[in-house]
C-alpha positions in Angstrom: 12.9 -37.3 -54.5 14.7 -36.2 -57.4 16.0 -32.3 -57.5 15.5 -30.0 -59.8 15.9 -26.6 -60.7 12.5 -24.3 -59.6 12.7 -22.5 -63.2 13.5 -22.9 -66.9 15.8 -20.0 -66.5 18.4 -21.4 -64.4 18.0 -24.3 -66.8 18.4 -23.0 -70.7 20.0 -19.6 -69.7 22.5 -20.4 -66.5 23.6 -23.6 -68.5 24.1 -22.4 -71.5 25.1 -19.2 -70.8 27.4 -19.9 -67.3 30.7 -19.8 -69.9 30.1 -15.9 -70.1 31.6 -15.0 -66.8 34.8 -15.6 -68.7 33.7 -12.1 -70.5 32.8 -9.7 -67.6 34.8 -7.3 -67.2 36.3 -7.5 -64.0 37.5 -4.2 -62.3 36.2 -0.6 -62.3 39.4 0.2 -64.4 38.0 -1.8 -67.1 34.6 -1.2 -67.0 34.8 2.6 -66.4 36.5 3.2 -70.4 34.1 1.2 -72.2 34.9 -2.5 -70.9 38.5 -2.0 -72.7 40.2 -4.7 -71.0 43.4 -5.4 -72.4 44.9 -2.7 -71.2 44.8 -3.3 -67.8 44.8 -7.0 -67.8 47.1 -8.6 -71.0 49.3 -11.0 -69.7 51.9 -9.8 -72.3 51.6 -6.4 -70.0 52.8 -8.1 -66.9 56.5 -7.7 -67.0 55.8 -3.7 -67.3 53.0 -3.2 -64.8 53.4 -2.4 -61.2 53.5 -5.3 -58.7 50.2 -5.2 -56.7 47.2 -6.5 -55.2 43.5 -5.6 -56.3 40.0 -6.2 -55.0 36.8 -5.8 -57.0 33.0 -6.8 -55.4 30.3 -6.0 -57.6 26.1 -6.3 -57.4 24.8 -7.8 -60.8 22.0 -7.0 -62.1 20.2 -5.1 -59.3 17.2 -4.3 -61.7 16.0 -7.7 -61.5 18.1 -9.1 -58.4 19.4 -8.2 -55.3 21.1 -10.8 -54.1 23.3 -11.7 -57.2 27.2 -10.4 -57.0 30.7 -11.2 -58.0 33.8 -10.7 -56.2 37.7 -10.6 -58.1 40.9 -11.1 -56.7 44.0 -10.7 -58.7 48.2 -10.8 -57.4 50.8 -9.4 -59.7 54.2 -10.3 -59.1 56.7 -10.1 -61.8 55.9 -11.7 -64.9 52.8 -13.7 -63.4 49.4 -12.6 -62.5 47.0 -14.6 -60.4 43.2 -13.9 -60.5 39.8 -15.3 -59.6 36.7 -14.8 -60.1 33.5 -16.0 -58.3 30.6 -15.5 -59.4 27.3 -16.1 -57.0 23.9 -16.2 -59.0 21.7 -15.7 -55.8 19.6 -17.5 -53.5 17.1 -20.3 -55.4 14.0 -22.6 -54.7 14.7 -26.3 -55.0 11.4 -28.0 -55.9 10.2 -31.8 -56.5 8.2 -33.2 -59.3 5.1 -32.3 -58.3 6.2 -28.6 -58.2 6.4 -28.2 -54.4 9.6 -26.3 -52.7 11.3 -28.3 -50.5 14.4 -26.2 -50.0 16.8 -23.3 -51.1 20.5 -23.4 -52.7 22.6 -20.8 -54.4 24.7 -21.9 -57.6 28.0 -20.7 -58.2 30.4 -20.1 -61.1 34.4 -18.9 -60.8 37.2 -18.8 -62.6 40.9 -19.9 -61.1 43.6 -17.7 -63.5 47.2 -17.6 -64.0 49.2 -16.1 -66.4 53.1 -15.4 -67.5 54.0 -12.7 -69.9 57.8 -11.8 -71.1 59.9 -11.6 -74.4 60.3 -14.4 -76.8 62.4 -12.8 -79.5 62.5 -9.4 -78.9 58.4 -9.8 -78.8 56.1 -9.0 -75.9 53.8 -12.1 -75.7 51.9 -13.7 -72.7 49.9 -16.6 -71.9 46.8 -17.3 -69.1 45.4 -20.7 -68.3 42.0 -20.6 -66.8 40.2 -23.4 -64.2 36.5 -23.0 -65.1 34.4 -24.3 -62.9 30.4 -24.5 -62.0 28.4 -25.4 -59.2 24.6 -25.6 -60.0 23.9 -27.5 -57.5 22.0 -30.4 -59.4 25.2 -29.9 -61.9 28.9 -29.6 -61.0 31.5 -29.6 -63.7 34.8 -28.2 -64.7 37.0 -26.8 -68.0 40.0 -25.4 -69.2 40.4 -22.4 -70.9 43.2 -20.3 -72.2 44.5 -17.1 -73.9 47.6 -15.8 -76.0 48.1 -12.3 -76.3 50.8 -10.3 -77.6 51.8 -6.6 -77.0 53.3 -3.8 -79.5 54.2 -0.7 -78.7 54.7 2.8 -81.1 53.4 0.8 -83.5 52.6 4.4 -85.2 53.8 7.3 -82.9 52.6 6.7 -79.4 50.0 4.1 -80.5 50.5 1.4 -78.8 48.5 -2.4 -79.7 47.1 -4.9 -78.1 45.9 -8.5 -79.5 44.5 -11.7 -77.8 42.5 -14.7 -78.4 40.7 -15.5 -76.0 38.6 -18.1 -74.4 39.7 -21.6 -76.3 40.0 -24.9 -74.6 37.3 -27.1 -73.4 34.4 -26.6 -72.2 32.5 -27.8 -69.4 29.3 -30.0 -69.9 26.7 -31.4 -67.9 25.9 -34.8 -68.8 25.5 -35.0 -72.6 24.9 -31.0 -72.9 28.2 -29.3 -74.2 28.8 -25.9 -73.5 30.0 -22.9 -76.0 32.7 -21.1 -75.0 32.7 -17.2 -75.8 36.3 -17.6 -77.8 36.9 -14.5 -79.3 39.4 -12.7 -81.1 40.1 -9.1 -79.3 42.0 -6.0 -80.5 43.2 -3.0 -78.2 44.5 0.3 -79.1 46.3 3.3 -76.7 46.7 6.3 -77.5 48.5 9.0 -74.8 48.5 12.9 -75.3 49.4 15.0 -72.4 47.2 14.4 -69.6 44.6 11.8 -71.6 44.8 8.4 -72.3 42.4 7.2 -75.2 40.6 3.5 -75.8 39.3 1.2 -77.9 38.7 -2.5 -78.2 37.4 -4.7 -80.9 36.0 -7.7 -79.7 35.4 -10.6 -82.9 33.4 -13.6 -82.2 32.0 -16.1 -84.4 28.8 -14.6 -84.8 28.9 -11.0 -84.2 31.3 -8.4 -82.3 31.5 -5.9 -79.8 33.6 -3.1 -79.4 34.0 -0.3 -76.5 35.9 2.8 -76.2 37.2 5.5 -73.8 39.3 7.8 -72.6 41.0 8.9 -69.1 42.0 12.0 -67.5 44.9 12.4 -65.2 45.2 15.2 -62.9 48.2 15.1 -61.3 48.5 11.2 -61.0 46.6 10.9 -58.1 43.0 11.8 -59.5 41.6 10.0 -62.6 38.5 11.1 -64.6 36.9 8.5 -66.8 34.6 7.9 -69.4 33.7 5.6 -72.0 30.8 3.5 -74.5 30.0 -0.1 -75.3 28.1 -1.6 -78.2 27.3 -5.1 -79.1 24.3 -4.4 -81.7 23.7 -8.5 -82.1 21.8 -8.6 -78.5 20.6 -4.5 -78.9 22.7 -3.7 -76.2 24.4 0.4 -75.6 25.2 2.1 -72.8 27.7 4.8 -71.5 30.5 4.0 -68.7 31.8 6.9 -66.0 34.4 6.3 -63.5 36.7 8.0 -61.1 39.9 6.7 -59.8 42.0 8.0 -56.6 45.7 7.0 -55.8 47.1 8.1 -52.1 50.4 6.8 -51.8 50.5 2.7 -52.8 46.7 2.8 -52.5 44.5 3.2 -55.8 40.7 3.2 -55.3 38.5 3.0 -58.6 34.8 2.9 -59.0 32.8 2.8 -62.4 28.9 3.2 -63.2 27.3 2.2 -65.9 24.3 4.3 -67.3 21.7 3.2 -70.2 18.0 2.7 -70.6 15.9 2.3 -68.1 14.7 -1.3 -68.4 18.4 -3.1 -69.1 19.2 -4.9 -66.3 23.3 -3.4 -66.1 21.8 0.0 -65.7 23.1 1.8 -62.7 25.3 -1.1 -62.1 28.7 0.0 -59.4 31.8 -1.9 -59.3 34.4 -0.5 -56.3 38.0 -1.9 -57.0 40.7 -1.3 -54.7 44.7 -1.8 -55.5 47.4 -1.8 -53.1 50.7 -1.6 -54.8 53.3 -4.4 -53.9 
């Protein structure tokens, strides 16, 4: 018999919204300061960041789930940086057409990244191209999606500037249904004074924006205090961000937690991220 999807969910919201793992914010790092991402993960930052290897896993939400998670790997080396992301949305009923369950499947999304960053004219620039791909099980299909970014430094003082476009390419579609992607337009700013690192990030997208900010405490460079906010008022969504980071030797352990109301489904969300320098 023909196989469908048990619920509308998995149809209007997993299809059409599927193209948004390309926004989560991938490592406790990121997540802990407000979702402030560029930072940490500009390729037109590779050429000065550390060589290393990182490890995120992280339960989504648990408020309404328990059994939906994402794991990301990511390699520095040099100017490149190779990630991925995969996404698993949790254990579903496969039905027929009269309604009656006839099996189980879990759908998948993930994300295959690599990116270059270095000087073109005295200017820090970098590039990522992005494998998109989805596995719904009744629907599997692939895209490509990429980002420019550029980096400036003192632009006043010690304020340092991050810009990127994000998310452009093509997107996936199943059958005759096109997918949006989330391009967006996102703005990063540093700002160091003596032991504290301060955040921000503007995120524009065609129909509304976001924006996050925080700051970090170093103690010593081996203990890290964090804190931070996100807003994005089109979808009524607020909540604070804490973390804590730990660095023994080449190891760096990170873990953030995100606190809001009561009822939205990121509350109390935990994302563990471990780095081994290269």
């Amino acid at each position: 018999m023909k196989k469908i999807l048990l619920t509308l969910l998995l149809f209007s919201s997993i299809f059409a919204q599927a193209n948004r793992i390309l926004t989560l914010p991938p490592t406790a790092q990121v997540s802990s300061v407000g979702n402030v991402g560029l930072p940490f993960m500009s390729p037109a930052r590779n050429p000065m960041m550390k060589d290393n290897f990182g490890f995120s896993r992280v339960n989504w939400m648990q408020n309404i789930t328990d059994d939906m998670f994402y794991t990301h790997l990511s390699v520095k080396r040099q100017q490149f940086r190779f990630s991925m992301l995969a996404f698993n949305y949790g254990e579903q009923l496969e039905t027929n057409n009269n309604g009656v369950v006839i099996g189980k499947f879990t759908p998948t999304s993930s994300v295959w990244s690599m990116s270059w960053g270095g000087k073109i004219k005295k200017y820090n620039v970098g590039a990522t191209a992005k494998l998109l791909s989805h596995d719904l099980y009744s629907q599997k299909t692939l895209g490509a999606v990429f980002d420019v970014a550029t980096y400036l430094p003192k632009v006043w003082r010690d304020l340092d500037v991050d810009v990127q476009l994000s998310n452009f390419g093509f997107a996936p579609k199943y059958n005759d249904f096109e997918t949006m992607l989330p391009t967006s337009l996102n703005i990063a700013m540093t700002y160091p004074y003596k032991q504290w690192m301060f955040y921000e990030q503007h995120n524009i997208f065609k129909k509304f924006h976001t924006m996050g900010g925080g700051v970090m405490y170093n103690y010593n460079n081996q203990l890290f205090g964090k804190g931070g906010y996100y807003v994005d008022k089109t979808h009524d969504l607020q909540y604070l961000t804490f973390g804590v980071g730990m660095k023994y030797d080449k190891y760096l352990i990170n873990m953030s937690y995100i606190y809001g109301k009561e009822d939205m489904p990121l509350n109390s969300t935990i994302r563990l991220t471990i780095n081994l320098e290269l």
